[in-house]
C-alpha positions in Angstrom: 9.0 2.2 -7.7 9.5 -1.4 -7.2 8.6 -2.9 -3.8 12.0 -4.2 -3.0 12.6 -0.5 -2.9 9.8 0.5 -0.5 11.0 1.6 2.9 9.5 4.2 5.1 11.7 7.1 4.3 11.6 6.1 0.3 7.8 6.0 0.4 7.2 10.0 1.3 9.1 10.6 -2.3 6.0 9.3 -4.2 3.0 11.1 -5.3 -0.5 9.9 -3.7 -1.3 8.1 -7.1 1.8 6.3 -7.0 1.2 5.1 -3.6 -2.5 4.0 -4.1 -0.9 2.2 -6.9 1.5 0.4 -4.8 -1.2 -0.2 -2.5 -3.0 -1.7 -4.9 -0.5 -3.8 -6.5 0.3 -4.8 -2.9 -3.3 -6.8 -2.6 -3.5 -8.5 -6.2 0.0 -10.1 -5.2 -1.3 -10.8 -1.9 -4.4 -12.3 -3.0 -2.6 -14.2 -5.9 0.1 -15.4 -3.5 -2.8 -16.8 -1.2 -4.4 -18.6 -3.9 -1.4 -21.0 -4.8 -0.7 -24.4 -3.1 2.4 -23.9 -1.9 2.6 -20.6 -0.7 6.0 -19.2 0.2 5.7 -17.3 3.6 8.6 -15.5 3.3 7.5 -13.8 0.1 3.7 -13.6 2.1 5.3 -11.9 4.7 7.5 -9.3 3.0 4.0 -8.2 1.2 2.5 -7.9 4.8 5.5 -5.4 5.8 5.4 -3.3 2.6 1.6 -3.0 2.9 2.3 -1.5 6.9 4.4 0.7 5.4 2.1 2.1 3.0 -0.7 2.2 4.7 1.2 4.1 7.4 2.1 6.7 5.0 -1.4 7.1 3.7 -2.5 8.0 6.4 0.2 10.3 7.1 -1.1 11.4 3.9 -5.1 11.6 5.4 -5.7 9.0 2.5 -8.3 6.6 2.9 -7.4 2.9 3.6 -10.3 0.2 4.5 -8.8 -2.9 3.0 -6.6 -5.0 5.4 -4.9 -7.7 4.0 
């Protein structure tokens, strides 16, 4: 799923791997993103809403999530 795609009623569609993936891929862009000079905070911000909306369904899920951003 690409993240553009991510919403809260798209999300429940994935499998728990999927979404730990997403999760993932979530904080390496987030750390990357944090790591440039000029960081674009729109782009900064639209990682910070995906991320709610994943973590939110992982723990609709009972997954475990102790990484904030």
């Amino acid at each position: 799923m690409k993240l553009t795609e991510i919403t809260p009623i798209s999300i429940k569609k994935v499998s728990n791997q999927e979404l730990n993936s997403l999760h993932r891929r979530i904080h390496q862009l987030y750390g990357v993103s944090k790591k440039k000079q000029h960081i674009n905070k729109e782009y900064v911000r639209f990682l910070i809403s995906v991320h709610a909306i994943l973590v939110m369904e992982m723990n609709k899920r009972n997954l475990k999530h102790k990484t904030p951003l």
